[in-house]
LUMZA-693656 format. One line per 10 residues: number of its first residue (from 1); their letters; for each residue x, y, z negated of N, C-alpha, C, O, CB. Coordinates in pm, 1 decimal, decimal comma. Atoms other than C-alpha are relative to their C-alpha. Glycine has a CB too. Example, Ala and Ser with C-alpha at 12.3 -4.5 7.8 and 13.67 -1.06 7.14 Angstrom:
residues 2
1) as) 89,0 -119,0 0,0 1230,0 -450,0 -780,0 90,0 120,0 0,0 193,6 118,1 -66,5 -99,2 2,7 -124,6  -82,0 -119,0 6,0 1367,0 -106,0 -714,0 -77,0 109,0 -73,0 -26,1 219,8 -89,9 41,4 46,2 141,5
end
This chain:
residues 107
1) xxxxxxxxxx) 84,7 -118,9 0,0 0,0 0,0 0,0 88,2 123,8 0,0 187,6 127,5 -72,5 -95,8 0,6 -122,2  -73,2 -157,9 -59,7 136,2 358,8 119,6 -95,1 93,4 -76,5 -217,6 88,0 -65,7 -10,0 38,7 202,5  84,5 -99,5 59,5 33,0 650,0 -105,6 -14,2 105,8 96,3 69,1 124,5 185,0 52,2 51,6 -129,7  -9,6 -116,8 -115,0 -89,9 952,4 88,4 20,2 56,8 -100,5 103,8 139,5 -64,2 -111,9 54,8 109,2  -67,7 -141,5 155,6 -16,3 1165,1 -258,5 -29,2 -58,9 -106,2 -127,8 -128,1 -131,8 -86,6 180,7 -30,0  11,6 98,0 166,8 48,0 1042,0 -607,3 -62,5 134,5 -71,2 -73,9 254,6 -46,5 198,6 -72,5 -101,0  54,2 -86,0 87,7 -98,9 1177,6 -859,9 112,1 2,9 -117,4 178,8 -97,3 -143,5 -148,8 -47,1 -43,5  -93,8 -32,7 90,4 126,7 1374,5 -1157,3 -30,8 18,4 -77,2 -117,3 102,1 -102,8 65,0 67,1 6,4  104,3 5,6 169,1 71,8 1287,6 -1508,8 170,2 72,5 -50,4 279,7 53,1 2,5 -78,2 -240,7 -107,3  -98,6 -52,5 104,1 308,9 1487,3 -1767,9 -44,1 38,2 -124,6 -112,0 130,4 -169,9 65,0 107,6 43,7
11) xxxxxxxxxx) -35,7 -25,9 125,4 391,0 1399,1 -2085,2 -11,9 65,3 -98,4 85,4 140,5 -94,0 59,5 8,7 -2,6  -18,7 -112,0 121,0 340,5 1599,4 -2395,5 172,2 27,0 8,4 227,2 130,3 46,7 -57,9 -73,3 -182,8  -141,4 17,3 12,2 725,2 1470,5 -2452,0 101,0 131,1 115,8 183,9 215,3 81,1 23,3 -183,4 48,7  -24,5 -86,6 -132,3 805,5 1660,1 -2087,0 -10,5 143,5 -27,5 85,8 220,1 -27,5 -104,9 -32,6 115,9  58,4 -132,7 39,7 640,9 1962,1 -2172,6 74,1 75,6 -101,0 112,4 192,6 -100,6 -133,8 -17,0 -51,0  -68,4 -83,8 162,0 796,6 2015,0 -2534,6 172,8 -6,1 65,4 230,9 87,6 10,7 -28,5 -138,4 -214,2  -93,7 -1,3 -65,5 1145,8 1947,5 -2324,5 9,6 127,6 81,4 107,4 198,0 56,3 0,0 -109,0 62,8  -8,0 -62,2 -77,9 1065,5 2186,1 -2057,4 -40,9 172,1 -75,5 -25,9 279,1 -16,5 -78,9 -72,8 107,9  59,2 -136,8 96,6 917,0 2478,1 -2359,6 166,7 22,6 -96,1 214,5 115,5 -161,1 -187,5 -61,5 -143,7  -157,2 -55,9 118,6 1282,5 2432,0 -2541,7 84,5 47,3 115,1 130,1 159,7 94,0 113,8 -157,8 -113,9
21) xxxxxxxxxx) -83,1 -74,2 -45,2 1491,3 2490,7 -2242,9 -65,8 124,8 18,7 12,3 215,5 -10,0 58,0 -51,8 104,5  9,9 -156,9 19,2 1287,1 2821,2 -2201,5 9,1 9,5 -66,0 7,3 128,3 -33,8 -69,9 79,1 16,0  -46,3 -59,9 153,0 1360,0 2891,8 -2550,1 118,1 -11,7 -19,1 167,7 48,8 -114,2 -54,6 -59,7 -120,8  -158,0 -25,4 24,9 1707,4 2833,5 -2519,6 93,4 97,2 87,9 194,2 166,6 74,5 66,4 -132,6 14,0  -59,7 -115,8 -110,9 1753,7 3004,9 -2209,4 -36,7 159,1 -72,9 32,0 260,8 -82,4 -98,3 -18,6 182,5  99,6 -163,9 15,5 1526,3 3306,9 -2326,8 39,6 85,5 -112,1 -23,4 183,9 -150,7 -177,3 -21,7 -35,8  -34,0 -58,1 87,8 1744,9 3390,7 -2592,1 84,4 106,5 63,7 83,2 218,4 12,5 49,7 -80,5 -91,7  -94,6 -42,7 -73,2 1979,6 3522,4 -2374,2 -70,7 88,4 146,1 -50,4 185,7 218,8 90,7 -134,3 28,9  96,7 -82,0 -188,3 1758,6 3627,9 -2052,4 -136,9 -19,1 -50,6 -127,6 -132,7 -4,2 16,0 -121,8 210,5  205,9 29,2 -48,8 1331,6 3581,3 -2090,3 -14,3 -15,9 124,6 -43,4 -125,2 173,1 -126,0 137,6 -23,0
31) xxxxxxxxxx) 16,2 31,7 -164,8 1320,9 3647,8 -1727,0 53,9 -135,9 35,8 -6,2 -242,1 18,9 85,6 110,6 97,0  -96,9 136,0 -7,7 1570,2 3388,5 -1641,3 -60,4 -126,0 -50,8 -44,8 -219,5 27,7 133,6 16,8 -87,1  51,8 76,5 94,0 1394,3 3157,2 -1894,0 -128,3 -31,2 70,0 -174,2 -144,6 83,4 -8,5 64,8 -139,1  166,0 19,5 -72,1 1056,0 3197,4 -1716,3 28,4 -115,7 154,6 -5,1 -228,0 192,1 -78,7 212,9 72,6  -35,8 46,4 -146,1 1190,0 3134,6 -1374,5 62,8 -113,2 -6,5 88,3 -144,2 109,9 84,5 89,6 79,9  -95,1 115,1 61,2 1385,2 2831,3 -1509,7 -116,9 -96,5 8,6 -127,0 -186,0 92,5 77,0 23,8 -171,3  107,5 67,9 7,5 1058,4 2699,8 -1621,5 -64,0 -32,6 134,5 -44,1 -130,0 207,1 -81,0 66,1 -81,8  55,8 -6,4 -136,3 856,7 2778,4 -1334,4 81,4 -112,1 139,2 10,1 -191,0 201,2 18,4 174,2 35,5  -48,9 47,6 -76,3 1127,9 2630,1 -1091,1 17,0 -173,3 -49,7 35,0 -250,9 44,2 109,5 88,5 25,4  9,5 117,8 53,9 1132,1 2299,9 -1285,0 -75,4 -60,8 -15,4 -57,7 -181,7 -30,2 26,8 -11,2 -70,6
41) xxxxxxxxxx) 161,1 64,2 24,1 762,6 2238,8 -1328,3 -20,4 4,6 193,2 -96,8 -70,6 253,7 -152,2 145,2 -130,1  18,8 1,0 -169,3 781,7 2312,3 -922,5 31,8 -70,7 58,6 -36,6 -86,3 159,7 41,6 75,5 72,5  -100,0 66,0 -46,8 1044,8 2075,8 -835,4 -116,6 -116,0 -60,4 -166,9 -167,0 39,6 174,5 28,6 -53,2  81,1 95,5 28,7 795,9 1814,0 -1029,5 -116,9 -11,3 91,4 -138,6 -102,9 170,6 -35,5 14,6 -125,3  117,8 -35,6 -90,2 492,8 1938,3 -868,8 -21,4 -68,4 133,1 -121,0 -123,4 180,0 8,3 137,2 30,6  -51,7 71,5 -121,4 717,2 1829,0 -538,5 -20,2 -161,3 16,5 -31,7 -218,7 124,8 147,4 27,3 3,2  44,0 170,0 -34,4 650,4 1421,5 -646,9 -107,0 -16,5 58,6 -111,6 -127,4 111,7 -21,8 -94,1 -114,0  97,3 52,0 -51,7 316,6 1441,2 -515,3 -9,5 -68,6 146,7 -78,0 -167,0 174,8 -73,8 87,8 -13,9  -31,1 30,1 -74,4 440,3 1432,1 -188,3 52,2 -123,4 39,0 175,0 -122,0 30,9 36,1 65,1 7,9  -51,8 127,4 0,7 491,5 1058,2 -104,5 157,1 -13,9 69,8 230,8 -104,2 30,1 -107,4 -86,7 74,3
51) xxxxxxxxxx) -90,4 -44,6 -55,9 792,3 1199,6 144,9 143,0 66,1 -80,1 256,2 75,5 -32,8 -68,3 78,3 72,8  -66,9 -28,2 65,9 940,0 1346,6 -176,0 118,7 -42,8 -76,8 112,9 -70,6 -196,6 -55,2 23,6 -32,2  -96,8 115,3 91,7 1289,1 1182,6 -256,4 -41,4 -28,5 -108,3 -95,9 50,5 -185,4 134,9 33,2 -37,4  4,1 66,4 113,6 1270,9 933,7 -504,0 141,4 -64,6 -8,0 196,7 -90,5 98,9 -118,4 -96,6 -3,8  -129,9 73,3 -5,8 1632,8 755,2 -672,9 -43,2 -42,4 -182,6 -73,4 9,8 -290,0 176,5 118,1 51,4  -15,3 74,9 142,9 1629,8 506,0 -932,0 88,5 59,5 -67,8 172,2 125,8 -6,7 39,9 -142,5 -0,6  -102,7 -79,4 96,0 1825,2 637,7 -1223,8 62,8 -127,0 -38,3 31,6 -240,4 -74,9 -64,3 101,6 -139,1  -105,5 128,0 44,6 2121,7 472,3 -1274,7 77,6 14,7 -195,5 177,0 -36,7 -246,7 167,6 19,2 147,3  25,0 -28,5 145,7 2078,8 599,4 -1664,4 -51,1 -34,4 -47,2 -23,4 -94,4 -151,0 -23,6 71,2 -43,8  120,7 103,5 158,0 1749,7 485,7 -1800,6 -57,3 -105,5 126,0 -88,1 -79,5 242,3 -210,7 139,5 -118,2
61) xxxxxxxxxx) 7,2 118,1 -93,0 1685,4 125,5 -1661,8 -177,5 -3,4 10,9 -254,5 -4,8 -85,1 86,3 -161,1 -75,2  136,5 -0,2 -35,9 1338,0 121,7 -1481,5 -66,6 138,8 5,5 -186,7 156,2 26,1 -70,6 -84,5 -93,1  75,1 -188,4 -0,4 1280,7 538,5 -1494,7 73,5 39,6 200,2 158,9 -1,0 279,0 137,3 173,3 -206,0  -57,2 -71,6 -116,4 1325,2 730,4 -1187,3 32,0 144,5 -12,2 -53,7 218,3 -60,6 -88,0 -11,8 107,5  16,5 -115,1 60,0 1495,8 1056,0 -1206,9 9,2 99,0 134,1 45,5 49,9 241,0 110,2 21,4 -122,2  19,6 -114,3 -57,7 1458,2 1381,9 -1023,0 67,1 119,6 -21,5 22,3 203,3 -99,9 -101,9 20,4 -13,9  -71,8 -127,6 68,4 1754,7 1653,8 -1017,9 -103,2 124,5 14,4 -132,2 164,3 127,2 156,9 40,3 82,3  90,1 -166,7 -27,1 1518,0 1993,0 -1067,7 80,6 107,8 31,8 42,6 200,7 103,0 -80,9 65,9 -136,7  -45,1 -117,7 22,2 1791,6 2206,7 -1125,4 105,4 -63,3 -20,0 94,7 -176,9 -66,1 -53,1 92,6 -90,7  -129,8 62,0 17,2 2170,9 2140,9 -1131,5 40,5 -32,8 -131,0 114,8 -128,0 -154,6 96,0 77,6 51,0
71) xxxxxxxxxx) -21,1 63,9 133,4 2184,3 2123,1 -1486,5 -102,3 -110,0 -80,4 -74,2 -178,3 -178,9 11,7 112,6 -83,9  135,4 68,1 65,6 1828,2 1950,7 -1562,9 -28,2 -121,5 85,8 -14,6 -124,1 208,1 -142,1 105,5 1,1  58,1 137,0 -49,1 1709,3 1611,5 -1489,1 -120,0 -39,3 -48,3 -139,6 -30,0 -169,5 81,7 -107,3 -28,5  115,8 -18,2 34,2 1343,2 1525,0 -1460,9 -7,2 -201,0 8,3 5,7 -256,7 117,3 -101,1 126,1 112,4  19,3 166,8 42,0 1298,2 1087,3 -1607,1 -145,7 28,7 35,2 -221,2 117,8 -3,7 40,6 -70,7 -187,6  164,9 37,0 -27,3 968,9 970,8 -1454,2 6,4 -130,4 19,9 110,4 -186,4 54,7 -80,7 69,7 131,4  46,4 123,3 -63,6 818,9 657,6 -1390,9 -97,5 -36,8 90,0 -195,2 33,5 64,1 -24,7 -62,0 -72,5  80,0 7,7 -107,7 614,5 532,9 -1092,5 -82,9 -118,8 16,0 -37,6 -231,7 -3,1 73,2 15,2 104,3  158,3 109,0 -25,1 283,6 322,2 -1025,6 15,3 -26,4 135,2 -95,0 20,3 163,3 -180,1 79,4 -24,6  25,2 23,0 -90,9 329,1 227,5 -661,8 -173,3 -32,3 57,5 -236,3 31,6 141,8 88,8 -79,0 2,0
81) xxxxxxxxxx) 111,0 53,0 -29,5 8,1 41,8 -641,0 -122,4 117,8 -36,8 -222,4 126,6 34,6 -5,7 -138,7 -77,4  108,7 -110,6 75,5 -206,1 341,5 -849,8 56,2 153,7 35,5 3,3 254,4 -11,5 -1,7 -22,6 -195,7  -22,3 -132,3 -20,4 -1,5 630,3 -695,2 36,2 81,7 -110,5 25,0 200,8 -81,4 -101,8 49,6 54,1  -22,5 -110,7 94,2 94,8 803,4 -1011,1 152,5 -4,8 -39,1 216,1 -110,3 -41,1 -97,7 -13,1 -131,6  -101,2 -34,3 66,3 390,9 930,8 -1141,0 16,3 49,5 -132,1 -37,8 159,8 -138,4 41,4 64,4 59,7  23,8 -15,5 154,3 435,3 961,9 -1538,1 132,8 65,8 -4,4 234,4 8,4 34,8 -26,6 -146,8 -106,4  -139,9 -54,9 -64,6 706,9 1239,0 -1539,8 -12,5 33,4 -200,0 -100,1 91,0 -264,5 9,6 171,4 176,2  -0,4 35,7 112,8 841,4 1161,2 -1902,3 87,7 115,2 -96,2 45,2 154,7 -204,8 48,6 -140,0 6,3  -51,2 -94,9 75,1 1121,4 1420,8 -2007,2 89,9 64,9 97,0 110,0 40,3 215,9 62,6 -49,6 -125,4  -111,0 -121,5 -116,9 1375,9 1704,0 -1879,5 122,4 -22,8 -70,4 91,7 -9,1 -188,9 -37,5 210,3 3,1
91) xxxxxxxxxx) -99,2 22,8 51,9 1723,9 1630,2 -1994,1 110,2 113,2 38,8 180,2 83,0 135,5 25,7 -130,0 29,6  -165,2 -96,7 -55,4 2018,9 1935,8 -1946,2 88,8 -118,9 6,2 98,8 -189,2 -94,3 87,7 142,0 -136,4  -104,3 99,3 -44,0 2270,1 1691,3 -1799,6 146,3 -8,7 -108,7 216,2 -108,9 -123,9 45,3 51,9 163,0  -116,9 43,2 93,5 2548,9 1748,4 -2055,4 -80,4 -27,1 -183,6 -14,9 -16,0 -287,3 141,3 158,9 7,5  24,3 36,8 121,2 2319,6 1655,0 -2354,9 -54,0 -189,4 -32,4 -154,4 -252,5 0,7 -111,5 115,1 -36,1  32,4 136,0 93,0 2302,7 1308,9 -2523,9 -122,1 -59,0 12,9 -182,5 -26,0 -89,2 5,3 23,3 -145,5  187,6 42,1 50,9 1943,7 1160,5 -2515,6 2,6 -130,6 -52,0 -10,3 -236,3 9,8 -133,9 -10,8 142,5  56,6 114,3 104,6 1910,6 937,1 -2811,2 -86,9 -83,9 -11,2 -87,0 -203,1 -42,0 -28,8 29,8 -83,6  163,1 76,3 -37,3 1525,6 906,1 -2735,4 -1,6 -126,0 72,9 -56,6 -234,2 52,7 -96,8 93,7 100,9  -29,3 133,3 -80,9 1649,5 704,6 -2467,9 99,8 -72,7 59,6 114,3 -126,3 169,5 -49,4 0,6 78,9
101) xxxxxxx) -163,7 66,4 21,5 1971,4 575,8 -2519,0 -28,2 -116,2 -43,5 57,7 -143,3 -127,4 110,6 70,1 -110,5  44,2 149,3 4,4 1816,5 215,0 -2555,2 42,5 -32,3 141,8 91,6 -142,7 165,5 -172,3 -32,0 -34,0  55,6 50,9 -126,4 1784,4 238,4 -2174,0 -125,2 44,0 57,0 -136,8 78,8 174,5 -13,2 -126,5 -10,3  146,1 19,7 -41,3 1440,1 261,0 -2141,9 -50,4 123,8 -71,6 12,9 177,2 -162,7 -77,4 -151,4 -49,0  79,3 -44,8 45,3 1146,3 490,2 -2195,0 -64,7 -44,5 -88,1 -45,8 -166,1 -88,8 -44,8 26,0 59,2  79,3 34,8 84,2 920,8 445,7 -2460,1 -108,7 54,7 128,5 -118,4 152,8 202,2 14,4 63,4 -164,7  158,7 -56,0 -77,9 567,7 403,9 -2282,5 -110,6 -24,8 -100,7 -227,0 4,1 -72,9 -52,0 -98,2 157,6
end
C-alpha cells in the first residue's frame, strides 16, 4: 500500500522538546527563537508528503529521524500500512538523550 499523505501525530514529549529549544535560544535572541521553532515544526509538517525523505536512524533502533535544522534532529516513527507518522522528540545533535539511550522509543 502507497500512502498519498500520512498523517502527523506529535507527541506531547516533541512539543515540550521543541518549547525548550525556544527557551534556550530566546534567551539570547526571541526572534531567532521563534523562527527556530517555526522552521522545525515546518520541516515536520514536510513528512506528510509521502515523497518526503525518510532515513532510518542509525541511533534509536526502529525510529526514523529527520535533520530539521543542522543542529536539531526530529525521532519519529512510521505506520506504513495506516499512513501516520508519530514524530516523538527534537534532539540538538550534541546533547546526550538518556530518554532514549536504551535504543528505542518508549511508545
Amino acid at each position: 500500500m502507497s500512502c498519498a499523505e500520512w498523517q502527523i501525530i506529535r507527541r506531547p514529549e516533541y512539543q515540550a522538546d521543541l518549547d525548550a529549544i525556544q527557551a534556550w535560544v530566546a534567551k539570547d535572541n526571541p526572534l531567532a527563537a521563534l523562527d527556530l521553532w517555526l522552521w522545525i515544526d515546518t520541516q515536520v509538517d514536510g513528512l506528510s508528503d509521502p515523497n518526503f525523505p525518510r532515513r532510518a536512524s542509525q541511533r534509536v533502533a526502529g525510529a526514523f529521524e529527520l535533520v530539521a535544522h543542522e543542529n536539531d534532529i526530529v525521532y519519529f516513527d512510521q505506520d506504513p500500512v495506516l499512513c501516520i507518522a508519530i514524530v516523538r522528540a527534537v534532539v540538538h545533535v550534541a546533547r546526550q538523550f538518556p530518554a532514549i539511550a536504551s535504543g528505542a522509543l518508549d511508545r
